[in-house]
C-alpha positions as CSV (number, residue, x, y, z in Angstrom):
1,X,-16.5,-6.8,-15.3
2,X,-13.4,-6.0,-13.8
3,X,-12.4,-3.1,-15.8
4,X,-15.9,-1.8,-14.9
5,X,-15.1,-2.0,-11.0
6,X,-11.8,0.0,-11.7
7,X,-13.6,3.0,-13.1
8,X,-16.0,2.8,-10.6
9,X,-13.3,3.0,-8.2
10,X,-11.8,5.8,-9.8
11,X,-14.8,7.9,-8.5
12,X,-14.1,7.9,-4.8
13,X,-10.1,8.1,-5.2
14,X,-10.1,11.0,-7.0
15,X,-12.8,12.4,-4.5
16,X,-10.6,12.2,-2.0
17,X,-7.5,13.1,-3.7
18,X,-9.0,16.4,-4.4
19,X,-11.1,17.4,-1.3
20,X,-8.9,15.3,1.6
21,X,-5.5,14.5,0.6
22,X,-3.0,16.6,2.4
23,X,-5.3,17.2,5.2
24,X,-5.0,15.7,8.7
25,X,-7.0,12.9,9.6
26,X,-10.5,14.7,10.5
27,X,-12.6,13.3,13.9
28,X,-15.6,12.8,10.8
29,X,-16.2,9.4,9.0
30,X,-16.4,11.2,5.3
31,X,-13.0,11.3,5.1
32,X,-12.4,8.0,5.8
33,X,-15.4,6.5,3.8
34,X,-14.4,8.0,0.6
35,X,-10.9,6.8,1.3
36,X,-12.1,3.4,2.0
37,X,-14.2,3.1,-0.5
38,X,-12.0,3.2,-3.4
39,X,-9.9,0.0,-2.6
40,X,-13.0,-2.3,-1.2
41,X,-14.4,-1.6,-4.4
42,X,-11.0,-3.0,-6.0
43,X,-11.1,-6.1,-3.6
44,X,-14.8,-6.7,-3.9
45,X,-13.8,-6.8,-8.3
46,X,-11.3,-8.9,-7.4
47,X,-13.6,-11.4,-5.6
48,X,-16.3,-11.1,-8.4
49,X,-13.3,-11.7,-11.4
50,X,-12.0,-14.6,-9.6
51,X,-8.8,-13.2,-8.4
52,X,-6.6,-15.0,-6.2
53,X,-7.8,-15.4,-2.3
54,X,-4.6,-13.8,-1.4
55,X,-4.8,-10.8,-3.7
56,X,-8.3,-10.4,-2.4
57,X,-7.1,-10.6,0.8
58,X,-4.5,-8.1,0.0
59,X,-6.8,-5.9,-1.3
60,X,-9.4,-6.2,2.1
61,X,-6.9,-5.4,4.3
62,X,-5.6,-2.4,2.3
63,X,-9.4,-1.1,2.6
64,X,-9.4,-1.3,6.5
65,X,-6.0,0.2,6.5
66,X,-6.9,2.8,4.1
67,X,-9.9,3.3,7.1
68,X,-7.6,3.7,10.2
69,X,-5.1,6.0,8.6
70,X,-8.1,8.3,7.7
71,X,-9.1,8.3,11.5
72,X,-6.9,10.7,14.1
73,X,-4.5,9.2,16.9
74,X,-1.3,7.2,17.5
75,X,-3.8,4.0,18.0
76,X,-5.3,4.4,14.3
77,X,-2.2,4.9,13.0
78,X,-0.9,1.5,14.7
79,X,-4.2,0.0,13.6
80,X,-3.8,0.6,10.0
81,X,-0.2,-0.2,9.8
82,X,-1.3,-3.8,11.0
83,X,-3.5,-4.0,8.6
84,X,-1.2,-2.9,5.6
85,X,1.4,-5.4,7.1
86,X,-1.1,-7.6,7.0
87,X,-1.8,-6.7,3.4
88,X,1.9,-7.1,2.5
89,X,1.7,-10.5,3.8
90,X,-0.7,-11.6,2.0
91,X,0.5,-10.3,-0.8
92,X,3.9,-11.8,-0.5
93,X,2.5,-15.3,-0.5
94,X,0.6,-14.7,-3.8
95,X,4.0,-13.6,-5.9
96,X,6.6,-16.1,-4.2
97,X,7.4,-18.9,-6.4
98,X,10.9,-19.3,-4.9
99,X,12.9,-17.6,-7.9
100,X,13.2,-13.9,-7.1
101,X,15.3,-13.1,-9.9
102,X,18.1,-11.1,-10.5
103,X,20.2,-10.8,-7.4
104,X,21.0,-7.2,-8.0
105,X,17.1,-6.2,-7.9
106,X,16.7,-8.4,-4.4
107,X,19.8,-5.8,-3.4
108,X,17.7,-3.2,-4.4
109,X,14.8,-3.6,-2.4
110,X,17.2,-4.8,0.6
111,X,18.7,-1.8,0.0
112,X,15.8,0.4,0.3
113,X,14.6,-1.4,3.0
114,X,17.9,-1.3,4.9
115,X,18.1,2.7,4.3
116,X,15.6,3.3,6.6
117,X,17.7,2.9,9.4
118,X,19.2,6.0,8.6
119,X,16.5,8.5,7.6
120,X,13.4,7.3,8.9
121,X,14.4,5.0,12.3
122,X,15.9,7.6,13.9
123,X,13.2,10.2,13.8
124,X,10.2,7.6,14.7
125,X,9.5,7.7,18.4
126,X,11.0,5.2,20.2
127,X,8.0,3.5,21.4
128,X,6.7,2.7,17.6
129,X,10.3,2.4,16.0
130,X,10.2,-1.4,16.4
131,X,6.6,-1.8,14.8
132,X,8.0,0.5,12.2
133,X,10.6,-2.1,11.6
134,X,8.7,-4.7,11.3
135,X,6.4,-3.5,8.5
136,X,9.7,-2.2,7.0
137,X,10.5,-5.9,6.9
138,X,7.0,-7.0,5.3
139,X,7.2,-4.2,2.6
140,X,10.5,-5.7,1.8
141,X,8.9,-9.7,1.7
142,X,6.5,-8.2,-0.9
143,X,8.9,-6.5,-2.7
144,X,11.2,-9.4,-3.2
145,X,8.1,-12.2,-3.6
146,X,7.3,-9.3,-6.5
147,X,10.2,-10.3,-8.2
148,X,9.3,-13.6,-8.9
149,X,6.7,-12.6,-11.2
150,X,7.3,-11.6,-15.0
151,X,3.9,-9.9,-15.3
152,X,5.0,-6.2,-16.1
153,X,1.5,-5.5,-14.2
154,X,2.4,-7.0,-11.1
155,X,5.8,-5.5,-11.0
156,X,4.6,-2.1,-11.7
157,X,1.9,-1.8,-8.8
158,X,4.6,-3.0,-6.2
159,X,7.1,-0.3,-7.3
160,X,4.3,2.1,-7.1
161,X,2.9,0.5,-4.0
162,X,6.3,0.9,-2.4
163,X,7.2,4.7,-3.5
164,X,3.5,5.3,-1.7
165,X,4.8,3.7,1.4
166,X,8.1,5.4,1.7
167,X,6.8,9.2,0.5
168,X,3.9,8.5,3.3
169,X,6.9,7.7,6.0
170,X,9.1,10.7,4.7
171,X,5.9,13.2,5.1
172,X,4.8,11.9,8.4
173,X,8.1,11.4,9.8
174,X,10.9,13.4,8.5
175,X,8.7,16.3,7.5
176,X,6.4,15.9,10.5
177,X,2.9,17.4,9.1
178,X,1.0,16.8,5.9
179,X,2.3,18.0,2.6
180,X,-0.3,18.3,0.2
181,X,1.9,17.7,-2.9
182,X,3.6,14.6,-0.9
183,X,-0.2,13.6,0.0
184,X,-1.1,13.8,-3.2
185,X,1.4,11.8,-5.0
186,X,0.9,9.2,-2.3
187,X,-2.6,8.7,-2.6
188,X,-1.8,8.4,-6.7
189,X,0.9,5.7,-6.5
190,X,-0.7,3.5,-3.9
191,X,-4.3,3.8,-5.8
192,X,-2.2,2.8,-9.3
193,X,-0.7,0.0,-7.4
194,X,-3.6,-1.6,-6.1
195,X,-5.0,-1.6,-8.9
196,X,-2.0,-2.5,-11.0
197,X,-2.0,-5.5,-8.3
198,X,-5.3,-6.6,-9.0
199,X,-5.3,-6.0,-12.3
200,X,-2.1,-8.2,-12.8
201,X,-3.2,-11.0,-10.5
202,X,-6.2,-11.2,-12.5
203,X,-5.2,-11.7,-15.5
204,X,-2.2,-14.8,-14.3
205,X,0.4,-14.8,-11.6
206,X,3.8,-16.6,-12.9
């Protein structure tokens, strides 16, 4: 069942990897359907294989933030970061067991968390440079909670889910308008990860 719902959420992903990605959010609801579709389809095979609530959860709020993002303005933008965060959350509290492992891989993701006070805060209008922060700090939660799992699955998707996150803040950002190779390779690490999430939360958290 579950390996069914990931091809059949293959389908809209690369839909919209070939016909939107690299495009700027478009006043239509196609884009945003298609882009929504693929990760409710995740969290609705999560819900049917008996995946965690929290992974579900994960997966839900990745779907509505996968919807604002698609939609134009500073407001959507907001909307879906919350969402995400929110996401991250939940996710967090699925992976933390209270042993994060190493401490030089907790460095690591404090580390890339920490860097963003020097290439991405200080190009981030003023107004959203503190929400920015904060969902730097729930990436980071989710990254370290990560580490407490050994499930090579698990730990795969939140690397991928994190490159995702910080090519998306480098494009819109740094480089200030849509790349289509940087759009691309977004939209194909975050789709991996989810499902590399789900897939690995499926099959037994640590």
């Amino acid at each position: 069942m579950l390996a069914g719902v990931l091809v059949m959420a293959v389908i809209p992903a690369l839909v919209y990897l070939l016909w939107h990605a690299g495009r700027p959010p478009q006043p239509g609801l196609a884009a945003a359907l298609v882009k929504t579709a693929s990760t409710a389809l995740l969290a609705l095979g999560g819900l049917v294989a008996g995946a965690p609530a929290a992974i579900v959860a994960g997966l839900a709020f990745g779907a509505l933030g996968d919807f604002a993002l698609a939609r134009p303005g500073e407001r959507a933008f907001l909307a879906g970061m919350a969402a995400f965060g929110a996401g991250h959350l939940a996710y967090a509290m699925a992976f933390w067991t209270g042993d994060p492992g190493p401490w030089w891989a907790v460095g690591a993701v404090l580390a890339l968390a920490g860097s963003t006070e020097v290439w991405l805060a200080p190009r981030v209008p003023r107004p959203m440079r503190w929400p920015v922060r904060a969902y730097v700090g729930l990436i980071a939660a989710m990254g370290v909670a990560a580490l407490c799992q050994s499930g090579s699955a698990v730990l795969a998707g939140v690397g991928l889910f994190l490159l995702s996150d910080t090519l998306l803040a480098w494009e819109k950002f740094v480089a200030g308008n849509p790349v289509r190779l940087a759009s691309r390779a977004v939209w194909v690490c975050y789709c991996s990860g989810q499902a590399l999430i789900l897939w690995g939360g499926t099959t037994g958290l640590s």
